[in-house]
C-alpha positions in Angstrom: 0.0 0.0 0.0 2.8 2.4 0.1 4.6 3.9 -3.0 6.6 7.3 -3.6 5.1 10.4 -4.4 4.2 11.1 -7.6 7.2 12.6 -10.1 7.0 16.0 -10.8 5.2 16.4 -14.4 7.3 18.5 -17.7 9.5 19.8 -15.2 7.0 21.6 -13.3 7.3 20.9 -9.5 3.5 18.9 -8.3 1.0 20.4 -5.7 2.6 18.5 -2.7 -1.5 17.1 -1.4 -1.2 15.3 2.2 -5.2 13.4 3.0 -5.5 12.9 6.8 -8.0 10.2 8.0 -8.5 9.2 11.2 -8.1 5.2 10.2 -7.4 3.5 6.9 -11.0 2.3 6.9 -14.5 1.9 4.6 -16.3 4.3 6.5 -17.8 7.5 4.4 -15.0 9.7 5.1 -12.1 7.2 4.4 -13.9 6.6 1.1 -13.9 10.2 -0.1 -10.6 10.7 0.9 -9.4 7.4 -0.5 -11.2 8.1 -4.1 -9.6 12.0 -4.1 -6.0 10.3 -3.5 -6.2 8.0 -6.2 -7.7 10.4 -8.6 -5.8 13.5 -7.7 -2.6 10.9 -7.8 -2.8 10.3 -11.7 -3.8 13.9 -12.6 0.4 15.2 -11.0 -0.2 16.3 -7.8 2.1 14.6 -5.7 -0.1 13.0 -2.8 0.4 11.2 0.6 -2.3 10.0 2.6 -2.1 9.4 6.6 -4.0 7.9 8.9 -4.4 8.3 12.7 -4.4 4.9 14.0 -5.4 1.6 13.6 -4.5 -1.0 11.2 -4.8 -0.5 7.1 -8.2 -2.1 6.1 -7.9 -1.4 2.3 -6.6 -2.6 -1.0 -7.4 0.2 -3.0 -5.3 2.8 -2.8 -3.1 3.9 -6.2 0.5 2.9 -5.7 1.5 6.1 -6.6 -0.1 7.5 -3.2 2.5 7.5 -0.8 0.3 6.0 2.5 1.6 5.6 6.3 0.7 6.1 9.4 0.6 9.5 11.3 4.1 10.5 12.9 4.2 13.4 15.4 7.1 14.7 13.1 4.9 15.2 10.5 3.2 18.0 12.5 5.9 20.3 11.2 7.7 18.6 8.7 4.6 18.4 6.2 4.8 20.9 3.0 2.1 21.7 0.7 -2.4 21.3 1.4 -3.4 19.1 4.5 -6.7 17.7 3.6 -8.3 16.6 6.9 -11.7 14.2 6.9 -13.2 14.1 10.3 -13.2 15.8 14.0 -9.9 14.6 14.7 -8.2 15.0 11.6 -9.5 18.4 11.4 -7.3 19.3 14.8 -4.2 17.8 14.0 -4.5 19.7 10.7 -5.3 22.7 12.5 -2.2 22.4 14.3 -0.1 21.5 11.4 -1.3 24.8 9.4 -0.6 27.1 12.3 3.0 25.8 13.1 4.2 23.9 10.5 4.6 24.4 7.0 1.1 23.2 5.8 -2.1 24.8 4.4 -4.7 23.1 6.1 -8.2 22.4 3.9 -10.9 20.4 5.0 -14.2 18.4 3.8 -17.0 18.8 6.3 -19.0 15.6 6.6 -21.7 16.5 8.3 -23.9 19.1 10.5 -21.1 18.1 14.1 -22.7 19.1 16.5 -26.2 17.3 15.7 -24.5 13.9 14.7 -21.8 13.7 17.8 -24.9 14.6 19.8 -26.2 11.3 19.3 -23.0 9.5 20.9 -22.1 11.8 23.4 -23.3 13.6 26.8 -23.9 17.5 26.0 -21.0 18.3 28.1 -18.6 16.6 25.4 -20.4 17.8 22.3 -20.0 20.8 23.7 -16.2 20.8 24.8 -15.6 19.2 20.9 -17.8 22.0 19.4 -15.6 24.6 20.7 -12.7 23.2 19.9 -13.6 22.1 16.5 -14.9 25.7 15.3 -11.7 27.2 16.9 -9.5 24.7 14.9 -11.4 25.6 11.9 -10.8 29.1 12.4 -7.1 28.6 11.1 -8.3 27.0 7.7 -7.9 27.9 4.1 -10.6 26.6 2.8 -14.1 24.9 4.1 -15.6 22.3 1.2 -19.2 21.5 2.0 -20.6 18.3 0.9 -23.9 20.4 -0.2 -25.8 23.6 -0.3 -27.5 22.7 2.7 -24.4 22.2 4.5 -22.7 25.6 3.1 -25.9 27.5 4.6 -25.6 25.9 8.0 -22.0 26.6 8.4 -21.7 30.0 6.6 -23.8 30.9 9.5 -21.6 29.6 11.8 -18.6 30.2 11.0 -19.6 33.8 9.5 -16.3 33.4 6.9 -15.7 33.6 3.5 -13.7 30.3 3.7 -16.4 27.7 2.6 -17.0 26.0 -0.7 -19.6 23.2 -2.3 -18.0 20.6 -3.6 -21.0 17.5 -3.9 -20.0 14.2 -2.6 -19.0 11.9 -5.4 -17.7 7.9 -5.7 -15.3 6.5 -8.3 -16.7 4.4 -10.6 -16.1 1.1 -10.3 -13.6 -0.8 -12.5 -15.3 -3.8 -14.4 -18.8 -5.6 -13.5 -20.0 -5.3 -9.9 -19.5 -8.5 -8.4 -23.1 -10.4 -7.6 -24.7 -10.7 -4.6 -23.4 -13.4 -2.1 -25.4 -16.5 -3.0 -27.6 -16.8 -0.1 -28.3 -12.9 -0.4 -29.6 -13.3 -3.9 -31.7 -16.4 -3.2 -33.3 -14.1 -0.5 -34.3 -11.4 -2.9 -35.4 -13.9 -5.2 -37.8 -15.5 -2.8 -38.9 -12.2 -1.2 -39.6 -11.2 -5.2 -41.4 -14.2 -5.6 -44.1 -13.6 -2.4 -44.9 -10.0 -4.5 -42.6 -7.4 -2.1 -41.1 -5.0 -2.8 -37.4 -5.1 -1.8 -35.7 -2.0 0.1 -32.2 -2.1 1.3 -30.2 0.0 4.4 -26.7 0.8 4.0 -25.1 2.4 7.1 -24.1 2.2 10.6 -26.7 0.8 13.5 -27.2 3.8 15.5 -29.7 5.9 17.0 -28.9 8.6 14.5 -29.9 6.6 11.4 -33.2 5.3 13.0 -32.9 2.0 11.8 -35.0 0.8 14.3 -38.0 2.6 13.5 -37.3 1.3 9.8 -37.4 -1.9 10.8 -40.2 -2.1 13.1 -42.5 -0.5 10.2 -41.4 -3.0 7.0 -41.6 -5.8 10.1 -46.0 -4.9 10.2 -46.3 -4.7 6.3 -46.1 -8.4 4.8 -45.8 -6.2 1.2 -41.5 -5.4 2.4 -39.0 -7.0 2.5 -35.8 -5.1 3.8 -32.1 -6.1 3.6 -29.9 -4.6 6.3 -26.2 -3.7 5.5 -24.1 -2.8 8.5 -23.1 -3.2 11.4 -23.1 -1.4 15.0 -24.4 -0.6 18.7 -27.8 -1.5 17.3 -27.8 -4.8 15.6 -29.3 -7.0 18.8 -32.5 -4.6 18.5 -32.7 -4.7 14.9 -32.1 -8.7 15.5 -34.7 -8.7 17.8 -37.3 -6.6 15.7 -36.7 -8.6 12.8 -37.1 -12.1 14.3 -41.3 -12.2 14.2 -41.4 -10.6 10.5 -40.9 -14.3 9.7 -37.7 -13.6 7.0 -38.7 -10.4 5.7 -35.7 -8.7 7.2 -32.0 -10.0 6.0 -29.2 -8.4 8.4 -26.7 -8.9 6.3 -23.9 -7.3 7.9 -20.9 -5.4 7.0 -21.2 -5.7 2.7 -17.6 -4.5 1.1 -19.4 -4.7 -2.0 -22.5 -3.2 -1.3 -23.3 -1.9 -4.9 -24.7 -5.6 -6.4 -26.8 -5.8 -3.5 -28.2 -1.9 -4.4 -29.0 -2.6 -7.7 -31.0 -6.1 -6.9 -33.3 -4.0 -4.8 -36.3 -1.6 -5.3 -35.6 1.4 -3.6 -32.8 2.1 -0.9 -34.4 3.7 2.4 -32.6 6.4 4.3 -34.3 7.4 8.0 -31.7 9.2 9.5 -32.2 11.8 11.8 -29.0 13.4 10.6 -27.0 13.1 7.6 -24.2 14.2 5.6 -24.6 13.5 1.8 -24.7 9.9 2.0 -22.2 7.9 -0.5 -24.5 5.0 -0.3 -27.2 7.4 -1.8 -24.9 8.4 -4.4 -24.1 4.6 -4.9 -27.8 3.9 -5.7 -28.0 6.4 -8.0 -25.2 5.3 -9.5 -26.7 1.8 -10.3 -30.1 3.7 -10.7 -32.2 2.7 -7.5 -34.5 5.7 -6.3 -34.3 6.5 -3.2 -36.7 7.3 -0.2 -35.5 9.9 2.2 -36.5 11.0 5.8 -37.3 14.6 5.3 -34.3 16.5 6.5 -32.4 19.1 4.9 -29.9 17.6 2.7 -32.7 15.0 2.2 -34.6 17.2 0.6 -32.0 18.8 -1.4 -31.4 15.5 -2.7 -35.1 14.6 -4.0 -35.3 18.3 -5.6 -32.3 17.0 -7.7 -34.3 14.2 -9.0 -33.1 11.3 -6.8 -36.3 9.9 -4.8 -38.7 11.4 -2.3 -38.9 12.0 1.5 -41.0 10.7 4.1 -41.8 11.4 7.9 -39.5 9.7 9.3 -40.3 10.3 12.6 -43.7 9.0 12.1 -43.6 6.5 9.6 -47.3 7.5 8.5 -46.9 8.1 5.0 -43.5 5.2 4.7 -45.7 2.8 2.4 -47.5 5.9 0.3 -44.1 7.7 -0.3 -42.9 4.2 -2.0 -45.6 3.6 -4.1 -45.1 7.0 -5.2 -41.9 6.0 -6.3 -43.2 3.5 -8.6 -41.4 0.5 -9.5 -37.6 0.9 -10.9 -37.8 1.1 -14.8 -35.4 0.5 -17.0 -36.0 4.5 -18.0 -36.4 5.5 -15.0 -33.0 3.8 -13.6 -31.7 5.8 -16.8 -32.9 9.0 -15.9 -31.2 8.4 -12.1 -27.7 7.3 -13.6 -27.7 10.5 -16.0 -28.1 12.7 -13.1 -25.6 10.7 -11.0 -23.3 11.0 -14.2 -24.0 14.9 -14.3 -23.4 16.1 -10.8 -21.5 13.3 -8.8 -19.5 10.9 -10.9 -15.9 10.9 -10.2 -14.9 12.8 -13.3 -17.3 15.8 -11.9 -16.2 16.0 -7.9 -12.4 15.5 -8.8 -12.6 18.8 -11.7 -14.3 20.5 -8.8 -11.9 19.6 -6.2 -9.0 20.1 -7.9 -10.1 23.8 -9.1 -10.3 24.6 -5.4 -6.9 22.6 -4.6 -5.2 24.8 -7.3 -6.9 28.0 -6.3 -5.3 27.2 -2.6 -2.1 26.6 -3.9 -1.6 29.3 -5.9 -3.2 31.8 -3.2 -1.4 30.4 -0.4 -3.2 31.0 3.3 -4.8 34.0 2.0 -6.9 32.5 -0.6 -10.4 33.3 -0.1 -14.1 31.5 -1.1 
C-alpha cells in the first residue's frame, strides 16, 4: 500500500497534497478521501495519505499514493495542502497549518454538533464543538458536501472560507460482483411472495433510526428489507426482525454493497441526521431511487431528482411515499444514472476539487471562497 510520491510532471514541481483520516478504513469519510488520493494521484499532484491509527483495512489505494501512518514529526515537517476528513483530523490539521509548514483544507461531513450529539453527553459535544470551530478558524478553505451544509456553516462560522464541492464515488472498475449467494436467493424469494425489496446501508445507531425502519417494513407483509451494517444496534434490529418471519435479512458489513443496491427496489434512508450519503450516491449510480427522511440535505437530494422523502419520525406516510416512487424502470433507472453521471461521478467532484486545490495553492493561506 505504500509507493513514492508522484514525479513531478514536464518539469513543473506537483502540488505536494497530504489526505489525513482518522483510520485507513471503509467508512464514508475514508472513502472520499481514498477516491480524491487515487484520482488527484494520476492527474500530478504529488499525494500522501495518513491515517491516525489503527491497522490498514484497504486494497485500493493507487501505488502512486504514498500511505503511512501519522508520525508526530509530520506536525511540522509536512509541506504543501493538509486535507483533513473528520473531527480529529481536522485538529491535528489545524495544528499542522498554524505551526508547521502546511495549508490546512478540509471536507465537512456532516452538520457536528447534531451527529456527535447522538453519541455523546452534551457536556462533550459541547467541549468538541468549541474546539472544532476554533480549529477551523485557522483553515484555508471549508468544502461542504452540499448547499444545505454551506448554509448551516456559513452561518456559523460567519467566513468567506467555505465551498460546495457534492460528494462523489469512483466508478467502479469492471462488473460489480453479484450478490453473495444466499443474499440473492433471499431477494429472489422475497420477489417471488410480490414485495417490494428496500435495502439499508449504514451504521446501527440511533442517528440513522434503523429501528424505526425496521419495526414499520416488520408490520407490512408487502416489504421486504435487507440490512447492510453493522453497530451498537444490531441485537435490537435482530430482535425486531425475528417475528417478521424472513422479511428482514441483516446482512452485515457488505464490502461490496453496490450488487446488493442494484437487486433492490428502492434504498431507504431514515436518518435523523446526515451528511450527503455515498450509499445514496451509490444507488444512484446503479439507478435505484431513493426514499428519504425529510431532513435538509434530504430534501436537497429529492429536488435533484433522486427519490422522495417521508416522515421519518412518524412513519405515517412510509408505504404511500414508496408507491409513489413507482417500480424501478429501466428509463427510469436511466434518468437516475444521468443525473448521478452529471453532478457526482468521479470525473465531476475530482474537476471541482482540484479547481479549489489549485486555487489554494496558488493563493497560499490567504486565498479566499
Amino acid at each position: 500500500m505504500t509507493g513514492d510520491l508522484h514525479p513531478a510532471a514536464e518539469g513543473i514541481p506537483p502540488i505536494r497534497y497530504t489526505l489525513l483520516v482518522p483510520r485507513l478504513d471503509t467508512t464514508g469519510p475514508t472513502n472520499l478521501a481514498v477516491d480524491l488520493a487515487n484520482g488527484m494521484a494520476t492527474r500530478g499532484l504529488a499525494v500522501q495519505l495518513l491515517y491516525l491509527g489503527g491497522e490498514p483495512q484497504r486494497s485500493d489505494v493507487d501505488p502512486a499514493v504514498h500511505t503511512r501512518r501519522f508520525r508526530g514529526s509530520d506536525l511540522r515537517n509536512t509541506p504543501g495542502i493538509v486535507h483533513s476528513h473528520g473531527l480529529r483530523p481536522d485538529l491535528v490539521a489545524a495544528i499542522m497549518g498554524v505551526f508547521g509548514r502546511s495549508i490546512a483544507i478540509t471536507t465537512l461531513h456532516g452538520h457536528l454538533p447534531f451527529h456527535i450529539a447522538f453519541d455523546y453527553p452534551p457536556w462533550k459535544t459541547a467541549m468538541a464543538w468549541y474546539a472544532w470551530r476554533l480549529a477551523l478558524s485557522r483553515f484555508t478553505r471549508i468544502i461542504c458536501l452540499s448547499a444545505t451544509m454551506h448554509r448551516f456553516y456559513r452561518y456559523q462560522f460567519k467566513s468567506r472560507q467555505l465551498a460546495i464541492v457534492y460528494n462523489f464515488r469512483a466508478a467502479r472498475h469492471g462488473e460489480n460482483p453479484p450478490p453473495d449467494a444466499a443474499t440473492a436467493r433471499w431477494i429472489a424469494e422475497q420477489r417471488a411472495s410480490g414485495r417490494t425489496v428496500l435495502i439499508f446501508v449504514g451504521s446501527l445507531t440511533r442517528r440513522k433510526n434503523i429501528a424505526l425502519l425496521a419495526r414499520s417494513v416488520a408490520m407490512s407483509d408487502r416489504l421486504a428489507l435487507v440490512v447492510c451494517g453493522r453497530g451498537p444496534d444490531m441485537a435490537q434490529i435482530d430482535a425486531i426482525a425475528t417475528p417478521a418471519e424472513g422479511r428482514i435479512r441483516l446482512a452485515g458489513h457488505v464490502a461490496e454493497v453496490q450488487s446488493i443496491i442494484a437487486a433492490c427496489d428502492c434504498l431507504v434512508l431514515p436518518s435523523h441526521a446526515e451528511g450527503l450519503s455515498l450509499a445514496a450516491l451509490e444507488a444512484g449510480q446503479v439507478g435505484v431511487p431513493l426514499l428519504l427522511s425529510n431532513i435538509a440535505v434530504h430534501r436537497e437530494m429529492a429536488a435533484l431528482g433522486l427519490g422522495t422523502t417521508f416522515d421519518h419520525r412518524r412513519f405515517g406516510d412510509f408505504e404511500a411515499k414508496l408507491a409513489g416512487l413507482g417500480m424501478p424502470t429501466l428509463a427510469r433507472r436511466e434518468k437516475l444514472i444521468a443525473i448521478w453521471t452529471s453532478m457526482f461521478s468521479a470525473e465531476v467532484g475530482l474537476a471541482r476539487y482540484l479547481e479549489v486545490i489549485r486555487d489554494v495553492a496558488a493563493g497560499g493561506k490567504n486565498s479566499g471562497d
